[in-house]
Backbone bond lengths (Angstrom), bond angles and torsions (degrees), N, CA, C in turn:
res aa  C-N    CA-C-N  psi(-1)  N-CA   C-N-CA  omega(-1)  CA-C   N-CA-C  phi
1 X - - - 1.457 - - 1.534 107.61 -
2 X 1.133 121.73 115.79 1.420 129.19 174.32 1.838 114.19 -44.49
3 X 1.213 110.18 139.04 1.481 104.98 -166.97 1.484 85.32 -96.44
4 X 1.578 154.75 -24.44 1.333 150.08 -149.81 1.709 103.84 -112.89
5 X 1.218 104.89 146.72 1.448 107.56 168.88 1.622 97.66 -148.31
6 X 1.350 106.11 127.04 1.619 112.69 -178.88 1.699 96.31 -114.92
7 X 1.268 128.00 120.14 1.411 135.57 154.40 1.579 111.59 -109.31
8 X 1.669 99.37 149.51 1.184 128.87 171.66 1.631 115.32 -106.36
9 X 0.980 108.59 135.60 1.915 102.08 157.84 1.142 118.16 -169.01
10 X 1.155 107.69 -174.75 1.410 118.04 -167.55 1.200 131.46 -72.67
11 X 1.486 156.86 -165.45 1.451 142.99 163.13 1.208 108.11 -93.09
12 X 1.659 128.25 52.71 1.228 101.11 -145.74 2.098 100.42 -159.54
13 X 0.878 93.36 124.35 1.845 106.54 -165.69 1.650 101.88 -41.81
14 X 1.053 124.13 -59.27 1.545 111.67 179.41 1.700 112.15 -99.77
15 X 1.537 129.24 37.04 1.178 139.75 120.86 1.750 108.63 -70.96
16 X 0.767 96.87 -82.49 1.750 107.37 166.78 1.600 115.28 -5.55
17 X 1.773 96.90 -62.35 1.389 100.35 174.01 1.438 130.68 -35.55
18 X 1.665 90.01 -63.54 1.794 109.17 -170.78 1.596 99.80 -73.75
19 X 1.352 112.64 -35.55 1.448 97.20 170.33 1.972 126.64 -36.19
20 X 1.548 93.55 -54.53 1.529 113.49 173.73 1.305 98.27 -48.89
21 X 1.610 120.48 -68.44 1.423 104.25 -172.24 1.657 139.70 -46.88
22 X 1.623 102.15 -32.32 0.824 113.00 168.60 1.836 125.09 -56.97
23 X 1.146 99.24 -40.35 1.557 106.11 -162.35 2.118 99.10 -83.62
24 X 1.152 101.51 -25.58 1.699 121.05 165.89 1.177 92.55 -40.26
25 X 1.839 119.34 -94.24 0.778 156.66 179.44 2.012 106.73 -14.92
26 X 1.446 98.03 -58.38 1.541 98.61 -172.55 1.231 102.07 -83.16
27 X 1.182 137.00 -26.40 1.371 132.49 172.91 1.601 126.07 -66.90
28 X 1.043 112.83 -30.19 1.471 113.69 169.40 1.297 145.85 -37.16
29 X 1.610 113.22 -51.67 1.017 147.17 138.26 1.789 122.75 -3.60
30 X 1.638 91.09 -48.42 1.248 91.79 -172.13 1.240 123.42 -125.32
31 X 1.669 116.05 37.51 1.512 131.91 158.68 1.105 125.53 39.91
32 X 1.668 105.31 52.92 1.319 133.94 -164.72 1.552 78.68 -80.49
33 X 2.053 100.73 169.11 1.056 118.29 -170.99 1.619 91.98 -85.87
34 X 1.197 113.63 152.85 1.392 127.32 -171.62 1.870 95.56 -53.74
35 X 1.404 126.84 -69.34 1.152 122.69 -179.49 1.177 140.00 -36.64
36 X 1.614 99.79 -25.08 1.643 109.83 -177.24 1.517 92.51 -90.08
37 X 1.409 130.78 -72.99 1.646 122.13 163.09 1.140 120.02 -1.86
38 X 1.277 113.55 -71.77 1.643 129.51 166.00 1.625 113.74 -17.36
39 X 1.426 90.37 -66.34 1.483 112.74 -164.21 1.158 102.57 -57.02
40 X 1.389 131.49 -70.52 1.564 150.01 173.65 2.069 96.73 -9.63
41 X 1.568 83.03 -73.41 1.317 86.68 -156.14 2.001 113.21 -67.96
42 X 1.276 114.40 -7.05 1.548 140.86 162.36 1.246 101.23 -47.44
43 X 1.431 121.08 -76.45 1.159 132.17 -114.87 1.711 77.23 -110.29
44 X 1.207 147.62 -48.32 1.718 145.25 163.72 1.765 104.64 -36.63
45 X 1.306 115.58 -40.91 1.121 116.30 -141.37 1.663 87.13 -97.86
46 X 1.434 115.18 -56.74 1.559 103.41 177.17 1.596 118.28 -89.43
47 X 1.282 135.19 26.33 1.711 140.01 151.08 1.400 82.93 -87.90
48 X 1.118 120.65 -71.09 1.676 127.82 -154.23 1.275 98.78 -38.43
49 X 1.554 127.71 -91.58 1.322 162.13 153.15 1.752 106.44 5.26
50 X 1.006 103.84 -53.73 1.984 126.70 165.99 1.900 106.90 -60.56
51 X 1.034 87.94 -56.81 1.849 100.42 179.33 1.493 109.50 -47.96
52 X 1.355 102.06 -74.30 1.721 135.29 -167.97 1.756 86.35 -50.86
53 X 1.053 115.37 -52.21 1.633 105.78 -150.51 1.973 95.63 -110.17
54 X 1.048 147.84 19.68 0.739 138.58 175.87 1.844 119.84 -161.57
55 X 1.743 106.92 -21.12 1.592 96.16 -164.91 1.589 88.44 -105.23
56 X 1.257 148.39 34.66 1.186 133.56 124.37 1.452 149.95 -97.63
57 X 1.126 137.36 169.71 1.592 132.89 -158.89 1.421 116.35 -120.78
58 X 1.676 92.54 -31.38 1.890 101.62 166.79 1.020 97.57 -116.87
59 X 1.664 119.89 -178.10 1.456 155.55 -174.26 1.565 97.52 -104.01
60 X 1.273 122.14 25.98 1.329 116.69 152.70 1.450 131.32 -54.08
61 X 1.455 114.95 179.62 1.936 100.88 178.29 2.114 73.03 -119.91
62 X 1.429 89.76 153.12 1.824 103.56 176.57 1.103 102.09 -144.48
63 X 1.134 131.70 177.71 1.416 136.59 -173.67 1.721 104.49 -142.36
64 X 1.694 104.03 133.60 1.588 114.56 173.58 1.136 103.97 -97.55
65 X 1.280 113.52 163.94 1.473 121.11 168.00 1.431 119.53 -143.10
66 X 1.152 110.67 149.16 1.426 116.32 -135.11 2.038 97.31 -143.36
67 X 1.187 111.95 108.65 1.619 91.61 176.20 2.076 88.14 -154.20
68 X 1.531 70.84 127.05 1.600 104.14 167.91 1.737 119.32 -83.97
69 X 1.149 116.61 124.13 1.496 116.98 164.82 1.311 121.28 -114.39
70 X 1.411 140.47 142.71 1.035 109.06 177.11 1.725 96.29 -142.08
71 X 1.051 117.78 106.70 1.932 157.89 -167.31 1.625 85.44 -50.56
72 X 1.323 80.80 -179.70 2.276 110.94 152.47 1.277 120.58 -53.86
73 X 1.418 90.23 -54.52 2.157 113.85 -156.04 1.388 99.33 -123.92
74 X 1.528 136.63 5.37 1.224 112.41 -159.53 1.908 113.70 176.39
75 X 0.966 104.34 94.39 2.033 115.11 173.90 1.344 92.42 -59.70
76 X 1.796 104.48 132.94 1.397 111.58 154.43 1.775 92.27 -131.75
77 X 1.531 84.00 157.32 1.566 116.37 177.29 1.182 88.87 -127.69
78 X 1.918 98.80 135.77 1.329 119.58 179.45 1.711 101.26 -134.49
79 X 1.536 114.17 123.58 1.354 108.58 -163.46 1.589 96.99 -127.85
80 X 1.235 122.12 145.68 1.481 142.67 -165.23 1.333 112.96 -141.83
81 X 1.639 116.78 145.46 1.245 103.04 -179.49 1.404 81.18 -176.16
82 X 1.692 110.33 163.68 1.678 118.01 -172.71 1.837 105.37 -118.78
83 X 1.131 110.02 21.83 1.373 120.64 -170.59 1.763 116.64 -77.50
84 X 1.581 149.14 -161.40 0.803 116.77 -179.52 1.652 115.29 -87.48
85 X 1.178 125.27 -168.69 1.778 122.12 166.13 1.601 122.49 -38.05
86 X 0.735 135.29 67.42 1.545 136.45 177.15 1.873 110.01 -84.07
87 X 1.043 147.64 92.04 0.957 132.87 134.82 1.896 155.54 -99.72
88 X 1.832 94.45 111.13 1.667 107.27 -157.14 1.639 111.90 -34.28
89 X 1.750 114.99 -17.73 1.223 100.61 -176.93 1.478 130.56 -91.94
90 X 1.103 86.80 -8.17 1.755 107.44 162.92 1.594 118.55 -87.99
91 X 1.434 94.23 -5.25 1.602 75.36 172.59 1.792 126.10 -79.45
92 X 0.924 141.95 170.71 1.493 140.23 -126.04 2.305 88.51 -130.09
93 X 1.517 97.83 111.10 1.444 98.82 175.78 1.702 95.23 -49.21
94 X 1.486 116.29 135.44 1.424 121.08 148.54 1.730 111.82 -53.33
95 X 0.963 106.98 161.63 1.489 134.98 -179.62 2.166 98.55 -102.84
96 X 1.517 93.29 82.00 1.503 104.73 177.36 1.734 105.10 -79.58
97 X 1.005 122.47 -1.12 1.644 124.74 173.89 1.189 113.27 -77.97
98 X 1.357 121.89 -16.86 1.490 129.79 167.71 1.448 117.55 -77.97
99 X 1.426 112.85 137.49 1.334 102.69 165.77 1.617 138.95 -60.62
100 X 1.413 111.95 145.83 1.602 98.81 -171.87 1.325 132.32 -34.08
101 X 1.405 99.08 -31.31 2.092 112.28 -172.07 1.247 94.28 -72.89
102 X 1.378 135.25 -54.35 1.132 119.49 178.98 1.459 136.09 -97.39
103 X 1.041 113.45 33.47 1.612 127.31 169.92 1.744 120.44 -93.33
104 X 1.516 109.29 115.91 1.648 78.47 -170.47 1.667 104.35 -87.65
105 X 1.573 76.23 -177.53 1.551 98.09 -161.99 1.351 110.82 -77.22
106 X 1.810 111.79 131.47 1.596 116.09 160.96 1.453 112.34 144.80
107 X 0.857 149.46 -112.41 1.759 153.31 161.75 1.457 127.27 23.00
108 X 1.214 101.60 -23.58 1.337 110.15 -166.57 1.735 108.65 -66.39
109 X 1.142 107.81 -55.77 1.465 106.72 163.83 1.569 136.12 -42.09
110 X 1.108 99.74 -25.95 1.671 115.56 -171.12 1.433 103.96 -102.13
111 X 1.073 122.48 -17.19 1.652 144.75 171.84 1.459 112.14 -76.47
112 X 1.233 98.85 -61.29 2.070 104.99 168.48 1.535 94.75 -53.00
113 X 1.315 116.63 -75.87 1.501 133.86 -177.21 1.384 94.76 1.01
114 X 1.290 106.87 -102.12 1.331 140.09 152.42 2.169 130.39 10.43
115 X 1.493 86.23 -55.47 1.621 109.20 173.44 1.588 114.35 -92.40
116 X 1.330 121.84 -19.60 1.526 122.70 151.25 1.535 124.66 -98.60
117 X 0.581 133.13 14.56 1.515 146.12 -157.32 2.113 87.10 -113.97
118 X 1.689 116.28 128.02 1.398 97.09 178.73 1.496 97.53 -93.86
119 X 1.495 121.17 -23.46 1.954 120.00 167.57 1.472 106.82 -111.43
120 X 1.136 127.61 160.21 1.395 131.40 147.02 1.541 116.61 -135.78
121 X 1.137 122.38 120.13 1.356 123.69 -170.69 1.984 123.01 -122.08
122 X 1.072 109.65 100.83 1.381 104.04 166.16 1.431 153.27 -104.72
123 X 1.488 132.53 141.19 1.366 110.57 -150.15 1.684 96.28 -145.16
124 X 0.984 125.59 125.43 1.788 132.18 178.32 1.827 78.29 -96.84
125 X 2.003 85.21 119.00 1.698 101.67 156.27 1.264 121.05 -157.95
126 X 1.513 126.96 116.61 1.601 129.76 -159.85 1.437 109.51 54.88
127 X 1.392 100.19 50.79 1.651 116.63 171.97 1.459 107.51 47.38
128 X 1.106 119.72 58.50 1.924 135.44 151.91 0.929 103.91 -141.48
129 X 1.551 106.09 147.51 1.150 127.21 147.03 1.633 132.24 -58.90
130 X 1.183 130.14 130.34 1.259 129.94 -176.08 1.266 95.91 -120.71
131 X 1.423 123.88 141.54 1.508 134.28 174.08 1.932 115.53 -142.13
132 X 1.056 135.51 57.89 1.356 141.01 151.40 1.246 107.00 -11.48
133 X 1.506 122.18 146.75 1.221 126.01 161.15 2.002 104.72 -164.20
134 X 1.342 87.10 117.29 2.041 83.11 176.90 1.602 111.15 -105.79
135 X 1.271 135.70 167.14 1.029 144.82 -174.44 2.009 109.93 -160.16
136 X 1.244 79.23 117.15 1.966 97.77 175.51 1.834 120.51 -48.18
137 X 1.424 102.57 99.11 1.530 86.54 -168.67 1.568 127.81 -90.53
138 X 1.761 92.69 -11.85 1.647 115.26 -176.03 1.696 100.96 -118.41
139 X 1.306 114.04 -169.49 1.151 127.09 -168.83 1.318 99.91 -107.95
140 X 1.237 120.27 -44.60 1.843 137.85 -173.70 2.054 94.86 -40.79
């Protein structure tokens, strides 16, 4: 069973979708700990989701890229995209002490992201975003 899965897609909410399914789909197999699974499909869904709906300027079609590894000791997700500067580690913890009505909207995803994730790494190169993320799959 191949330990790598590299996807491509579109800028585009139900590309996105089947993307998820896809990476579901290949992950199963290998009775990952629920959290890291979790994570996978987190961390596609809010870069992606952030990208698609916010890191472009035209109505162009672009392509993300998306490639799963999954090691000895350790799944990394490696996420790519040509959209504008976005980086998740700069984004700003929400203020969860507030009540829901008045909390604005957004962060929360990138915040979980963030608090399960055991690295997160980001890097602007030839105008993309690069976003790393590893997660502990054994005990060793």
């Amino acid at each position: 069973m191949p330990t790598q899965l590299k996807l491509e897609f579109k800028n585009t909410l139900p590309d996105l979708s089947k993307a998820l399914d896809t990476a579901l789909n290949w992950l199963t197999p290998f009775n990952l700990p629920a959290d890291a699974s979790y994570l996978t499909i987190l961390a596609m869904e809010e870069l992606a989701t952030n990208t698609i709906n916010f890191g472009y300027t035209d109505n162009e079609e672009h392509l993300i890229g998306v490639e799963l590894n999954i090691e000895s000791d350790r799944l990394v997700v490696q996420y790519v995209d040509d959209g504008v500067y976005f980086n998740p580690l700069d984004v700003q913890e929400p203020d969860t002490s507030l009540p829901v009505e008045e909390r604005p909207t957004g962060g929360l995803g990138i915040l979980l992201l963030r608090k399960i994730a055991d690295t997160m790494t980001y890097l602007r190169e030839h105008e993309k975003n690069l976003v790393s993320i590893h997660k502990r799959i054994s005990q060793s």
